[in-house]
N, C-alpha and C positions, 0 to 999 in steps of 0.2 A: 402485666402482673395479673395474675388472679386473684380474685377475691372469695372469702366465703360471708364476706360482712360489710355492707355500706353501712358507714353512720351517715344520715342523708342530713345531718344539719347538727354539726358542736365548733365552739368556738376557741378550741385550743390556740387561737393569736393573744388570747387575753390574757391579764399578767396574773391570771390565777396560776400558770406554766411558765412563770420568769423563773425559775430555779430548772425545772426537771423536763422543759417543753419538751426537749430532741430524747428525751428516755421515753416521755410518753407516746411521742411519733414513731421512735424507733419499735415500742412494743406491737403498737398496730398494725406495723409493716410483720413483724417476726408470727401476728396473731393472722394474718391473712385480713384483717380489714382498711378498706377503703375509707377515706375520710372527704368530707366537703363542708369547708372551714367558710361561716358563714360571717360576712360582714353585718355590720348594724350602725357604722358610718362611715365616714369618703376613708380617715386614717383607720380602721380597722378591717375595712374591706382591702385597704394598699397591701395590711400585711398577711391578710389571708392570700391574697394572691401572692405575694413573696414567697408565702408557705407552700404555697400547691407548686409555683416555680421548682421549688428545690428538693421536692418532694415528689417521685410517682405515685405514690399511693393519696396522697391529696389533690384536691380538687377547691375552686374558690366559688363564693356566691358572693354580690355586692350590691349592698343598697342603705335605704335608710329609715330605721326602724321605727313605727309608726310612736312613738313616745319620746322621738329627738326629732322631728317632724317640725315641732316650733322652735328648735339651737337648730338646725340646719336642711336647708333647702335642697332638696334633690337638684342637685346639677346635674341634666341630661348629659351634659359632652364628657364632662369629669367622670362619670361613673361608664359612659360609651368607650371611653378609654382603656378602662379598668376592664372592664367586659371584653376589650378586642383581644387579651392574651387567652392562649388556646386551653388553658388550664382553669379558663373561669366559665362554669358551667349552668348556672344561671344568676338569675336577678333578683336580690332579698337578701335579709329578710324584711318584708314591707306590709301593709296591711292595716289594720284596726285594734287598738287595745282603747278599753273601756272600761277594762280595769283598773287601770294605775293614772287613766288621765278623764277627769271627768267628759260624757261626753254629750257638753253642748251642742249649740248649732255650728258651730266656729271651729271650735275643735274636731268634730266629726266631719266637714268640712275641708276643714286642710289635712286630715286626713286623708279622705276620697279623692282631692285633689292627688296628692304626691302618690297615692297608689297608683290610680289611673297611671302617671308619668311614669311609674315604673314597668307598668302592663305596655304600654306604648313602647318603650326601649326595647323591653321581653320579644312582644312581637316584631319591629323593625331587624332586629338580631338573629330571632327565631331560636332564643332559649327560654325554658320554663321558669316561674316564677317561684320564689319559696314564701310562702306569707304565714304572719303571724296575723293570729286571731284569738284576743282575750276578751270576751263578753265580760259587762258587770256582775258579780255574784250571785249565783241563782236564776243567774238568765241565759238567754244564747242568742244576745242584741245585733253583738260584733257579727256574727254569722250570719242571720238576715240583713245587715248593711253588707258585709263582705259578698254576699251571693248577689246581691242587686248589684255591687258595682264591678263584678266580675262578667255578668249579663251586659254592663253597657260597654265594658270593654270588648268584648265579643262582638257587639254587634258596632264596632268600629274597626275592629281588626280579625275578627274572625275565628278558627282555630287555635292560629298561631298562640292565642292569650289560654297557657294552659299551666302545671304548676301540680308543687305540692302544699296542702295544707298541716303545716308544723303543729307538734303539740295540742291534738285536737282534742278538745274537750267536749265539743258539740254531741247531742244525740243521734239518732238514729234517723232524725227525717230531717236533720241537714249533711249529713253524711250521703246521705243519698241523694238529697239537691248540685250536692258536689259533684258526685260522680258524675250525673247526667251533663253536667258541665265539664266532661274531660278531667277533672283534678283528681287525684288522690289524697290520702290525710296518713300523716306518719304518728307513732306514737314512744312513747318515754318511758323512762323506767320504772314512771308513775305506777305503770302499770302491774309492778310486783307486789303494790303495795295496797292498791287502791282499786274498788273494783265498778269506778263508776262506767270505765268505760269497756268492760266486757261483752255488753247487748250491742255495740257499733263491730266490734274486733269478731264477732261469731257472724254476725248477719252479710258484712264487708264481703264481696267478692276479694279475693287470696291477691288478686294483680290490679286493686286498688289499695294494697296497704305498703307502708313503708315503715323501717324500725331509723328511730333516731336516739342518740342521749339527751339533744341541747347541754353538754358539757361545757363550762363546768358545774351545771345546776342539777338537780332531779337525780341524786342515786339513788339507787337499789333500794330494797328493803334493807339487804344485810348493811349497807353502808351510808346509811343515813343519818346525814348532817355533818358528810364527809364531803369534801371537794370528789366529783364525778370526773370521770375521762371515758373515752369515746369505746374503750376496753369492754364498757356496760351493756351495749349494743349485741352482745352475746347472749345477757340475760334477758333483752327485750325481745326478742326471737324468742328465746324459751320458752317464755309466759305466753308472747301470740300464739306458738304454737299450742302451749296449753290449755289457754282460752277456746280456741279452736278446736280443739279434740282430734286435732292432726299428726301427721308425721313430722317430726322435728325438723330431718333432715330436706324433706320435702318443703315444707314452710320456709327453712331456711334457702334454699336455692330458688323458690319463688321472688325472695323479697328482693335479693340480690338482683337478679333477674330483673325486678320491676326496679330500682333503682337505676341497672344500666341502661334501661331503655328511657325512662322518660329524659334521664341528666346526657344519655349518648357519652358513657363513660366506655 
């Protein structure tokens, strides 16, 4: 299939789409976008991969999201499972929130821990990671813990520990700690509304950026505090492109572009 649109990370398994799931997969198929339906536990990664089975235009991610970290333990062999069907393209989403979960020593801790396990798996596999990363309010904590323990994964497995950074909220000199680290950072619809992250979107080399929903959270401007789908992903191209000062159509075939090469879609 061709694509003119990855969404690099929404979660159309979830039962925000227990009515209209197959209208809204079918649209993305009729709109030419690609989709990569991200788990965030062992049963929601089984039906993202179900999904991407029965689906060409979807693709599966599976792991366990740094805020269910304490209800459920990354099971290496369970999710190695899950990973060995050919429609599951990376590992995630995992990582650090310090937002929604205070972070102690304990907690940031068994965090680092089950990331690392995820980056281990990623590598043994040799697919990209998708991480989430939510610092405390007004800070960018998660991102300086997130870049250290992406540095120690590297220096135990090497390249292979590479990835995108979801929903990036980070400034300008952790976006560029990233790059230098092989990662890219995708962005949201946030971004039609909200202009914190324009100075990262303008300065970003064009084949370090990725467009995502995280559907069904983050619409549009026009439709917000309306349930999102992965359809939005046309308006987040628009605005990078805008932000950017670039060719639409151009921005648009770069992102795609960067999208099939890191997931090997």
């Amino acid at each position: 299939m061709e694509y003119r649109y990855i969404d690099v990370h929404c979660h159309v398994q979830f039962d925000d789409y227990a009515h209209d799931q197959e209208d809204v997969i079918a649209r993305m198929k009729e709109n030419g976008i690609g989709g990569i339906v991200v788990g965030v536990d062992r049963a929601s990664s089984e039906r993202a991969v179900a999904l991407a089975e029965a689906h060409e235009h979807l693709f599966a991610a599976v792991g366990v999201h740094p805020n269910l970290v304490g209800h459920e333990p990354f099971d290496a062999d369970a999710f190695r499972a899950l990973a060995a069907h050919p429609k599951t393209v990376a590992i995630g989403e995992c990582g650090f929130d310090f937002y929604r979960t205070e972070p102690t020593d304990e907690a940031v801790a068994a965090e680092r821990a089950a990331f690392l396990a995820h980056a281990a798996l990623a590598a043994e596999l040799d697919k990209p990671l998708i991480i989430h990363a939510r610092p405390t309010k007004g800070t960018v904590d998660a991102y300086a813990t997130l870049i250290d323990a992406i540095k120690e994964a590297q220096a135990a497995h090497g390249s292979a520990v590479r990835g995108d950074v979801h929903f990036f909220v980070g400034g300008v000199h952790e976006a560029e700690a990233l790059f230098a680290l092989g990662f890219t950072v995708s962005f949201t619809a946030v971004i039609t509304f909200a202009r914190d992250y324009d100075a990262v979107i303008r300065t970003a080399p064009l084949d370090r950026i990725l467009s995502e929903t995280d559907a069904p959270y983050l619409s549009p401007a026009q439709r917000r505090r309306e349930r999102n789908d992965p359809l939005a992903v046309e308006e987040v191209v628009r605005q990078i492109a805008e932000i950017r000062g670039e060719d639409l159509e151009a921005v648009r075939a770069a992102l795609c572009a960067n999208a099939r090469r890191l997931f090997d879609i």
